[in-house]
C-alpha positions in Angstrom: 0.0 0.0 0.0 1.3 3.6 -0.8 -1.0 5.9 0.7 -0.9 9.7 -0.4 -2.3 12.1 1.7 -2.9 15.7 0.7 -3.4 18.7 3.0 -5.9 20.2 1.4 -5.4 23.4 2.9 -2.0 24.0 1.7 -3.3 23.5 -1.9 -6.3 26.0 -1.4 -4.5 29.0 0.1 -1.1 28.1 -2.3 -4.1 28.4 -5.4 -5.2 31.1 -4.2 -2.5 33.4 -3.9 -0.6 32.2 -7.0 -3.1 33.0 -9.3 -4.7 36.1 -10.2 -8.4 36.4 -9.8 -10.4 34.6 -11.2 -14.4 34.7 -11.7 -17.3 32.9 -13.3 -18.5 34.5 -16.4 -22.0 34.1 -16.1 -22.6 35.6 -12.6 -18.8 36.5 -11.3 -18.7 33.8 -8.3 -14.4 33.7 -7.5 -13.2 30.9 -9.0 -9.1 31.6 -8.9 -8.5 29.3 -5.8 -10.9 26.5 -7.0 -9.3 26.4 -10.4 -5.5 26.4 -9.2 -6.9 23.6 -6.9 -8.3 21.2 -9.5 -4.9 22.0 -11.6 -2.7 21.3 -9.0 -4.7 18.0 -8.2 -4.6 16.8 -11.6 -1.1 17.6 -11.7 0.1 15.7 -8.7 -2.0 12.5 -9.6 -0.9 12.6 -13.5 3.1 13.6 -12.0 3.7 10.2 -9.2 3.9 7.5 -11.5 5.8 4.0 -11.0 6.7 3.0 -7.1 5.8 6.8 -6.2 2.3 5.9 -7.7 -0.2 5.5 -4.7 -2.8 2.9 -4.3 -4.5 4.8 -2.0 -5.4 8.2 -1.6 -7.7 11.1 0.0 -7.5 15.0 0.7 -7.7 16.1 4.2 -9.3 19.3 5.3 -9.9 21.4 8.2 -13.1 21.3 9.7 -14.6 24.9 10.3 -15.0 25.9 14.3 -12.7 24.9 17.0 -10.2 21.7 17.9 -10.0 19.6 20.9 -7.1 22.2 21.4 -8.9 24.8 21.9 -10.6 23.1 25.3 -7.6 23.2 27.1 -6.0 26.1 25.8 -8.7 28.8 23.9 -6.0 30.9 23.3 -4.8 28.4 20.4 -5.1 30.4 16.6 -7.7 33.0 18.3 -5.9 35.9 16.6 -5.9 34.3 12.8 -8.1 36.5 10.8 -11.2 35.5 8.9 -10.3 33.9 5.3 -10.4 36.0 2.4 -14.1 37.2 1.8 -13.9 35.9 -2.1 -12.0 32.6 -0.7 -14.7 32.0 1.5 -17.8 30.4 -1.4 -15.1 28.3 -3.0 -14.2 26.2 -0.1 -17.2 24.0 -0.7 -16.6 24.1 -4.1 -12.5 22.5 -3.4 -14.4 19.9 -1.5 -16.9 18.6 -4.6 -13.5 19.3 -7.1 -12.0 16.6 -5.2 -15.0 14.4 -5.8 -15.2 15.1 -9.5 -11.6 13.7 -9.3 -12.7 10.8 -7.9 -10.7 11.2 -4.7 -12.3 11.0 -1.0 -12.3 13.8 0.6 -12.3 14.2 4.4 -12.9 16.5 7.6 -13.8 15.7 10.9 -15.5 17.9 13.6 -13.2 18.8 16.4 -10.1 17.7 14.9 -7.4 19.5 12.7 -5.9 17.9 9.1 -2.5 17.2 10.4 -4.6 15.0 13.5 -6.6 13.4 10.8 -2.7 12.6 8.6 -1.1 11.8 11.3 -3.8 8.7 12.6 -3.8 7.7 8.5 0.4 7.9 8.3 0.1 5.5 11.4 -2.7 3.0 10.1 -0.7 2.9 7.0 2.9 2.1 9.0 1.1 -0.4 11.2 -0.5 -2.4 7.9 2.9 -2.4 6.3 2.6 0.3 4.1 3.6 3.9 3.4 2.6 7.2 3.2 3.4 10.3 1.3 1.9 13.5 2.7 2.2 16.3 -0.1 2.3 19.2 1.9 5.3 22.1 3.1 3.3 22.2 6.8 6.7 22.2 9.6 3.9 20.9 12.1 3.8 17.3 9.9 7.4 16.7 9.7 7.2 15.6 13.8 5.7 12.1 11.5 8.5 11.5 9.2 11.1 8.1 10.1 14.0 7.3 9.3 12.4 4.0 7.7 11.3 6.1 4.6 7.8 4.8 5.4 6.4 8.5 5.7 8.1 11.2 4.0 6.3 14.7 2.2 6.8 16.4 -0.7 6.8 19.8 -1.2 5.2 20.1 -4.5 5.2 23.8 -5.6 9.4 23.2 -4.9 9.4 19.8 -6.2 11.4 19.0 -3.1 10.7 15.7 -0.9 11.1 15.8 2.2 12.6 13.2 4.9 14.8 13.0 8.3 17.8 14.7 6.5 15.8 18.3 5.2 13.9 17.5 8.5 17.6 18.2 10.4 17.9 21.0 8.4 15.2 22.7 9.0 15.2 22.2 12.7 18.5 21.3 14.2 16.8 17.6 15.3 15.8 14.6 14.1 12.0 14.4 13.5 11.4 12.4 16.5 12.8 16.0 18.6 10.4 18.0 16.3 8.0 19.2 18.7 10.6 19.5 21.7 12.1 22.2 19.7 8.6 23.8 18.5 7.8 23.4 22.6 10.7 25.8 23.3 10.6 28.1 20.4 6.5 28.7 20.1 4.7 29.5 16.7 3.2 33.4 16.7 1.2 32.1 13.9 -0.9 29.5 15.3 -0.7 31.3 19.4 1.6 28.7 20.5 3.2 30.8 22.9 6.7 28.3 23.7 9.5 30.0 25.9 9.7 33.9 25.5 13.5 34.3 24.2 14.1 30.8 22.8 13.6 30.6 19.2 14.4 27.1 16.9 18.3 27.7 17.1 18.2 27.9 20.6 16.2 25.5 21.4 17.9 22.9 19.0 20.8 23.2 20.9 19.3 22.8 24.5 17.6 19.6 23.3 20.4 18.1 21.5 22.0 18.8 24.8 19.5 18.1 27.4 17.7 15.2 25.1 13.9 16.0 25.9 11.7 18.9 27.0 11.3 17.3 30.6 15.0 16.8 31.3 15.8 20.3 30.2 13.0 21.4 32.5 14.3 19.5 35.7 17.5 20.8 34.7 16.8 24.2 34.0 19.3 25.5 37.2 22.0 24.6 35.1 21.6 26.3 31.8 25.1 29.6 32.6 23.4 32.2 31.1 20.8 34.1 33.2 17.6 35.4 31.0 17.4 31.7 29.6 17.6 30.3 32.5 14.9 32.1 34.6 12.8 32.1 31.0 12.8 28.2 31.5 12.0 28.2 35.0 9.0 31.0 34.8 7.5 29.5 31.9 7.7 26.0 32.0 4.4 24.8 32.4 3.8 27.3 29.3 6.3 25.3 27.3 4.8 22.5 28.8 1.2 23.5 27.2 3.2 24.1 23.8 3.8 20.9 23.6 0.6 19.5 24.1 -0.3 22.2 21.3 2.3 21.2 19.0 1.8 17.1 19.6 -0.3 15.4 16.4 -3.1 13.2 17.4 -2.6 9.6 15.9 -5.7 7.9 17.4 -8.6 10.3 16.1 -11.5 7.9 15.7 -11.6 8.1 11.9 -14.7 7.8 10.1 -13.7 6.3 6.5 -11.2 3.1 6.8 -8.1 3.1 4.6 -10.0 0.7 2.5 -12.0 3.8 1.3 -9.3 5.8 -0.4 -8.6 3.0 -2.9 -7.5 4.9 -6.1 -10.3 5.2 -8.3 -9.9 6.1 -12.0 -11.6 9.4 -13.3 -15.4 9.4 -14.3 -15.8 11.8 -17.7 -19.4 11.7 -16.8 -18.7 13.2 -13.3 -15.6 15.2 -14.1 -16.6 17.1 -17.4 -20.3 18.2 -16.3 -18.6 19.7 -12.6 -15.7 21.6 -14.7 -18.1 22.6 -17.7 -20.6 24.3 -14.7 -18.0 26.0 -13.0 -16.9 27.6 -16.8 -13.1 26.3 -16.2 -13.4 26.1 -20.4 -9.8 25.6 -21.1 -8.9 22.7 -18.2 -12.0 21.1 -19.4 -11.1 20.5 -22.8 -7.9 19.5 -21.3 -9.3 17.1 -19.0 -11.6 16.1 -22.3 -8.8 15.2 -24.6 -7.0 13.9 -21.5 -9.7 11.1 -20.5 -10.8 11.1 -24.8 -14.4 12.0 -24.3 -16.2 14.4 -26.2 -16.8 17.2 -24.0 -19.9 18.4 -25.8 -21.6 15.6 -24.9 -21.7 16.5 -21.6 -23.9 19.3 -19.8 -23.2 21.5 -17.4 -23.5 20.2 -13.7 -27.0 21.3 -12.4 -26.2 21.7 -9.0 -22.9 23.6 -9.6 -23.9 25.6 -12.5 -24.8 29.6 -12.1 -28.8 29.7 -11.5 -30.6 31.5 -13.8 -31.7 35.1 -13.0 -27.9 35.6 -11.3 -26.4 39.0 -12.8 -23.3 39.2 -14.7 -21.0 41.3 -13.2 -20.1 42.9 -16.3 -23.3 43.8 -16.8 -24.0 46.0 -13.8 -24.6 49.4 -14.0 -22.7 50.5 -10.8 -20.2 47.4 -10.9 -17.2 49.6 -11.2 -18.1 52.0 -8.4 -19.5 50.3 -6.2 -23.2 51.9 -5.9 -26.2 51.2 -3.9 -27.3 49.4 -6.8 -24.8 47.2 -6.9 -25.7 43.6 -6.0 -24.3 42.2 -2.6 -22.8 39.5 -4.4 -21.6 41.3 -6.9 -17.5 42.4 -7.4 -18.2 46.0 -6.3 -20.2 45.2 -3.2 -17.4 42.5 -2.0 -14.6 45.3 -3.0 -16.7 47.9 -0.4 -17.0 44.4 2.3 -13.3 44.3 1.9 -12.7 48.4 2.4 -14.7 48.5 5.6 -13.0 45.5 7.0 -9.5 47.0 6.4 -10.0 50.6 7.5 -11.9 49.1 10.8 -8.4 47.9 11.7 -6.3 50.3 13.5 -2.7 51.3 12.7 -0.9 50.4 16.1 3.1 51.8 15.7 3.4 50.0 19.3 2.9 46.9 17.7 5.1 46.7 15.4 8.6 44.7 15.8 12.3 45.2 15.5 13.8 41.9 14.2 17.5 42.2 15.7 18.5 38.5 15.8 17.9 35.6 13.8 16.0 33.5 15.9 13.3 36.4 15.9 13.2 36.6 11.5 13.0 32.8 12.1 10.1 33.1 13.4 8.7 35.8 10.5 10.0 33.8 7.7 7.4 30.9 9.4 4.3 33.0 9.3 5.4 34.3 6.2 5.3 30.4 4.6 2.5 29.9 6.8 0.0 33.1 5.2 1.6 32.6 1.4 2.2 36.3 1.0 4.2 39.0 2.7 4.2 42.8 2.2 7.6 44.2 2.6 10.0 47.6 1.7 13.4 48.3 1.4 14.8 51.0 3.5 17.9 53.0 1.5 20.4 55.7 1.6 18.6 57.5 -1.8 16.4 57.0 -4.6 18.2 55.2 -7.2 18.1 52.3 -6.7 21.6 50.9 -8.4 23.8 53.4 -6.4 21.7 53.3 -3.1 22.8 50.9 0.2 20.4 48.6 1.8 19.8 50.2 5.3 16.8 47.7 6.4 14.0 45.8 5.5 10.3 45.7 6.8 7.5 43.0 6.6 4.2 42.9 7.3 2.2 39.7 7.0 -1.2 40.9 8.3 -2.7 43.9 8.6 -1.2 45.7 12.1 1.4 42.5 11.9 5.1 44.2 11.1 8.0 44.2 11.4 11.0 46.6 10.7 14.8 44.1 10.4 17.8 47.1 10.8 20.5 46.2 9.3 22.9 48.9 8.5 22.6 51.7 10.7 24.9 54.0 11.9 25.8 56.0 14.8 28.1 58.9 15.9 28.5 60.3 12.4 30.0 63.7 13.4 32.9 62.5 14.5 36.1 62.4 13.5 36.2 59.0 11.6 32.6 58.9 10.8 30.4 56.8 12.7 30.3 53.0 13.3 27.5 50.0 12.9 24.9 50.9 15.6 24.1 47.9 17.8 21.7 45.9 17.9 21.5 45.0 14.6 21.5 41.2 11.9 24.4 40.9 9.7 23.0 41.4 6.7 24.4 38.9 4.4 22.9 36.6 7.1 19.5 38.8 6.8 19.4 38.0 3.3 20.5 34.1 2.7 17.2 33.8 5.8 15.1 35.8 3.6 16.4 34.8 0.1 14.3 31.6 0.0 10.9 32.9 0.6 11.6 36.4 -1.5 12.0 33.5 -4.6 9.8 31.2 -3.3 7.0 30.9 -6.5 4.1 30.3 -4.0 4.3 32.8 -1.9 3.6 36.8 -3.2 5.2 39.4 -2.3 3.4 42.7 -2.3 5.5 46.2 -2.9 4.6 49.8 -3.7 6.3 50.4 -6.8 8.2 47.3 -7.0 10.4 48.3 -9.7 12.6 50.1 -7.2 12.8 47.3 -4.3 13.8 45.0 -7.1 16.3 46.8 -8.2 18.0 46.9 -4.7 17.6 43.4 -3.9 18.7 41.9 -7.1 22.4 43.6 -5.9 22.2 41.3 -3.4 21.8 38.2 -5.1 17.9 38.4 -4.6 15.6 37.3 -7.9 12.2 38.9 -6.2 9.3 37.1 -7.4 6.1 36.5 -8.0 4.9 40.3 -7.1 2.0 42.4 -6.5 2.4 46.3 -6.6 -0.1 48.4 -5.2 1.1 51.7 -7.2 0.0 49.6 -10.3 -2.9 48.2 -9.0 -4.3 51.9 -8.3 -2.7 53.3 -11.7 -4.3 50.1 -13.5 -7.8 51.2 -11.3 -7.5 54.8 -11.4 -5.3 56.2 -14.0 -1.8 58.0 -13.6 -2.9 60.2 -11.0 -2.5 60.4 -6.7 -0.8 56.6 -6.7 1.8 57.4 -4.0 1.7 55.2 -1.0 0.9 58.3 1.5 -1.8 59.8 -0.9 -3.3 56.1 -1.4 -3.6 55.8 2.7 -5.3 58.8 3.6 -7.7 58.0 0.3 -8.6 54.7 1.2 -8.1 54.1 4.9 -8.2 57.7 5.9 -4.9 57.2 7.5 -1.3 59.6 7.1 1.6 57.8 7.3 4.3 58.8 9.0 6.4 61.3 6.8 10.3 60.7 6.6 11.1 64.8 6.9 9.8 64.5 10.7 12.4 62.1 11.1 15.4 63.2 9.2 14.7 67.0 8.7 15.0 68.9 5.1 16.9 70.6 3.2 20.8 70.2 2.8 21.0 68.9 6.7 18.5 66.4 5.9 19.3 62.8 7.4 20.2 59.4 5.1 17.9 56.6 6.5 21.1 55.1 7.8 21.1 58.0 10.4 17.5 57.6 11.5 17.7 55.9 15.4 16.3 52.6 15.0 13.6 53.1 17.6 12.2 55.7 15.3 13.0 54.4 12.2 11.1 50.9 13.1 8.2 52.9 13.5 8.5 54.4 10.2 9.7 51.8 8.0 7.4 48.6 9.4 4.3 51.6 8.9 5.3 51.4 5.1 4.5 47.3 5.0 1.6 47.7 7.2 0.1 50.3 4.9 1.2 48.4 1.8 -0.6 45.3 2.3 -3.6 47.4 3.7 -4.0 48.6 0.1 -3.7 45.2 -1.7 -6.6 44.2 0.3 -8.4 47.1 -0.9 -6.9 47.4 -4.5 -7.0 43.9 -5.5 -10.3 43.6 -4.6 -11.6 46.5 -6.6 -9.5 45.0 -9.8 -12.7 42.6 -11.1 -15.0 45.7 -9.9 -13.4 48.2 -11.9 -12.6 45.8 -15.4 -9.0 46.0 -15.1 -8.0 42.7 -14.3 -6.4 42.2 -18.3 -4.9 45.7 -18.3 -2.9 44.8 -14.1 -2.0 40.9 -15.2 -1.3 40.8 -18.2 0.4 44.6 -19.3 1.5 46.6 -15.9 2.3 43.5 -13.9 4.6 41.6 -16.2 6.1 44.5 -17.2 7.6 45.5 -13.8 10.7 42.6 -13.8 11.1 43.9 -17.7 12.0 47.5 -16.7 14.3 46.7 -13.7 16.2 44.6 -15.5 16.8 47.7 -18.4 17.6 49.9 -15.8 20.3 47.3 -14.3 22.1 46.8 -17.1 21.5 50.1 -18.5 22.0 51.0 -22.4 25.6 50.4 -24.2 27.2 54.3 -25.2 30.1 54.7 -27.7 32.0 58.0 -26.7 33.8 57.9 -29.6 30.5 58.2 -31.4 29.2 60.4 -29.4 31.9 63.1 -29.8 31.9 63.0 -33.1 28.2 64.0 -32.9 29.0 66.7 -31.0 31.7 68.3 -33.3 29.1 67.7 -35.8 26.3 69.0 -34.0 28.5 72.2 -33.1 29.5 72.8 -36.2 26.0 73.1 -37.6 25.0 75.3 -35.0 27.8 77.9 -35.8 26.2 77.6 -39.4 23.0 78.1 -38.6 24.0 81.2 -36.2 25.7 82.8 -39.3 22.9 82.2 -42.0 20.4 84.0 -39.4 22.6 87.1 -38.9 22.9 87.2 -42.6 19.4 87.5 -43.1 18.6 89.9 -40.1 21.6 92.4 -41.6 23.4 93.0 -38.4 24.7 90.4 -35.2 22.6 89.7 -32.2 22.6 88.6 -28.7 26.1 88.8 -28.7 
């Protein structure tokens, strides 16, 4: 038996974010996330062939509501926002894809997938068999063995993971998994762990100490002093994390292994689901794939868009969103979406200062974890091929960012200048951390005019991609007019940003970024993230609204890694040429000048 198991969350909110929207024709339902999901599915069932080939099969996903986990502490992924409002009707819809694909689908109330995977990995092992769980989820990796009778793959990396990337990743063997994730927490799932101890750390006091408990009873003897009281105050709270972080293995399933038996694909049940949902070129794909005639196939009833449901492009007020406007329709949800975002507040107390690397750790997982991050470059100028990198900011949810310093400077009127202010990452380390998900393909990164953040990072070895701009988004919406970042906030979310003259003065004694106090320039410079992904929310949303979904993907996106590449490698000059020109050019003039007092009968403007 080869059992594959996929976390069917992982493929939705991957879908989702890759793709640019994405909506029914007939009466504009959001169909991005359901179509990168049947794509993805079809993909990784047509891609494992030979031994890889499973026998058996199934999608897990997480039920709606609470977990056990919850009970006993409620704390657990309380602060996780809501979904995305135009995610939110295609869930169900994921759910019946992986029926048409003749693949069981499962969700249990009160349990989470990984529970659910980890019981089936375990079933599996005990009957002989294995399992492959196709997901990039850290929390799963606690299952893999050394045996090679549960390993994942990664698919949007291609990547497969066992003991060895497992080690890697967290400084232990899989078995250690969740001491570590004990000890080090996760802020994007509440898991609160030991404040001060991130994954480094606590790799190293486990290898040492061997298990949580030990290191516990032990604490007294860790030699330096915030660590060790740390472990001592909080270790029932590391205690709790571990609980949190622990898999279930003996949920009482509801569908035996026997169920996921690999069935092949039905034409008469796949076509008729695609056909309703108006995917028109996967299902003539899927048609000449399985050799059936797609026209002999209607539409799925149940799935199809009900008559009397308005066309989006049809609406009178679609593009401004008027009281007219349906509530389903693209410019009601874009208006949902506006209120939600400007009811958040911008909190400047909030934000972090990343100074270590156990702390961007810890931001690089909830940037994998959400699939997209907003971030900014902070610089000594404006052009971007002469300016230095002073910092970088992230945000990953609205009112979540951070600012990472990493090239400031104090005392700079003295003698010799002014040193590295402490405090501060390395920033070649800053950037090999971050250089994996800043060219991860499944994860977007958002940027007010990208063009110029690119052009910085690309000097340090980065290849930024895929990317959203929000100064396109609103020129693509709007037209060439008030698509600066500060004019954008106080338009849509009635905010003012923070203006860099009230930190670094005007005029000739006007302060580099590299001067700014970190303190201050934190504030600042994480504010630019925060406000950055507040205005994808908005913008993006208004894209289908407004018509301008062609005009963003397939003109002013693409066209943003065209243009800093001209300006990095600049334009090829022949002085030579050029001077000759000149002389020519000079020459002429000096003609002309002649000829002209000719004609007037006297020299002027002498």
């Amino acid at each position: 038996m080869h059992l594959l198991l996929v976390d069917g969350s992982t493929f939705i909110f991957r879908a989702y974010h890759a793709l640019p929207p994405l909506t029914r024709k007939s009466d504009g339902l959001p169909m991005g996330a359901v179509s990168g999901f049947c794509n993805m599915l079809f993909k990784l069932t047509d891609d494992l062939k030979g031994e890889d080939a499973p026998t058996h099969m199934a999608v897990i996903f997480d039920y709606s509501g609470k977990s056990f986990r919850n009970d006993f502490y409620p704390e657990y992924k309380a602060h996780r926002p809501p979904a995305p409002e135009d995610l939110v009707p295609q869930f169900p819809l994921t759910r019946a894809a992986t029926r048409a694909f003749s693949i069981l689908g499962i969700e249990q109330e009160g349990f989470e997938a990984d529970d659910l995977i980890a019981t089936y990995a375990l079933m599996a092992k005990a009957m002989g068999g294995r399992t492959t769980i196709v997901s990039s989820d850290k929390d799963l990796m606690q299952l893999i063995d050394d045996e090679g009778t549960i390993r994942m793959l990664d698919t949007m990396k291609n990547r497969w993971i066992g003991p060895e990337e497992v080690l890697e990743k967290f400084g232990v063997t899989p078995d250690k998994v969740i001491e570590v994730q004990a000890l080090a927490g996760d802020s994007v799932d509440n898991i609160p762990g030991v404040p001060g101890i991130g994954v480094k750390t606590a790799a190293l006091l486990i290898n040492e100490f061997g298990d949580l408990e030990t290191l516990l009873a032990r604490a007294g003897e860790i030699k330096q002093n915030k660590r060790r009281e740390n472990l001592i105050e909080f270790a029932e709270q590391a205690r709790i994390s571990r609980q949190l972080v622990t898999l279930k293995t003996d949920v009482p399933v509801e569908h035996p292994l026997g169920e996921m038996e690999r069935q092949p694909l039905t034409p008469s049940v796949l076509l008729p689901f695609l056909k309703a949902l108006e995917l028109n070129s996967f299902s003539r794909r899927m048609a000449a794939f399985l050799e059936a005639d797609l026209d002999a196939f209607e539409p799925d009833p149940e799935f199809a868009a009900k008559s009397g449901t308005s066309n989006p492009g049809s609406e009178p007020n679609a593009g401004n969103g008027g009281e007219n406007a349906s509530d389903n329709s693209p410019a009601a949800h874009a208006e949902t979406v506006l209120a939600r975002i400007k009811a958040i507040p911008v909190n400047h107390d909030k934000y972090q200062t990343v100074r270590d690397e156990e702390a961007l750790a810890r931001w690089v997982e909830a940037i994998v974890a959400r699939g997209h991050v907003a971030l900014d470059t902070e610089t000594t100028g404006l052009d971007n091929q002469q300016a230095a990198l002073v910092g970088i900011c992230l945000a990953t949810e609205p009112g979540q960012a951070c600012y990472i310093p990493l090239a400031h400077t104090e005392g700079e009127d003295d003698m010799f200048g002014g040193g590295k202010a402490e405090g501060q990452m390395d920033l070649v380390r800053a950037i090999e951390m971050l250089k994996p998900v800043l060219e991860d393909p499944s994860i977007l990164k958002i940027l007010q005019n990208a063009k110029y953040d690119m052009g910085i990072l690309a000097r340090y070895g980065v290849d930024l991609a895929p990317i959203d701009d929000t100064m396109l988004l609103s020129y693509a919406i709007d037209g060439a007019r008030n698509n600066g970042m500060d004019a954008l906030s106080d338009h849509w979310l009635d905010h003012r940003p923070i203006k860099f003259s009230d930190l670094a003065g005007s005029g000739k004694k006007q302060k580099t970024f590299d001067q700014l106090e970190i303190s201050e320039a934190a504030k600042y410079a994480a504010e630019d993230a925060d406000i950055t992904l507040r205005l994808w929310h908005v913008l993006k949303s208004r894209l289908v609204a407004k018509k301008s979904v062609t005009l963003y993907e397939t003109l002013e996106r693409p066209l943003v890694p065209v243009l800093a590449r001209m300006e990095a490698r600049g334009i090829c000059v022949d002085r030579q040429i050029l001077a000759r020109l000149s002389g020519d050019f000079a020459q002429r003039a000096a003609a002309l000048e002649a000829e002209a007092h000719t004609i007037a009968g006297e020299k002027f403007n002498p």
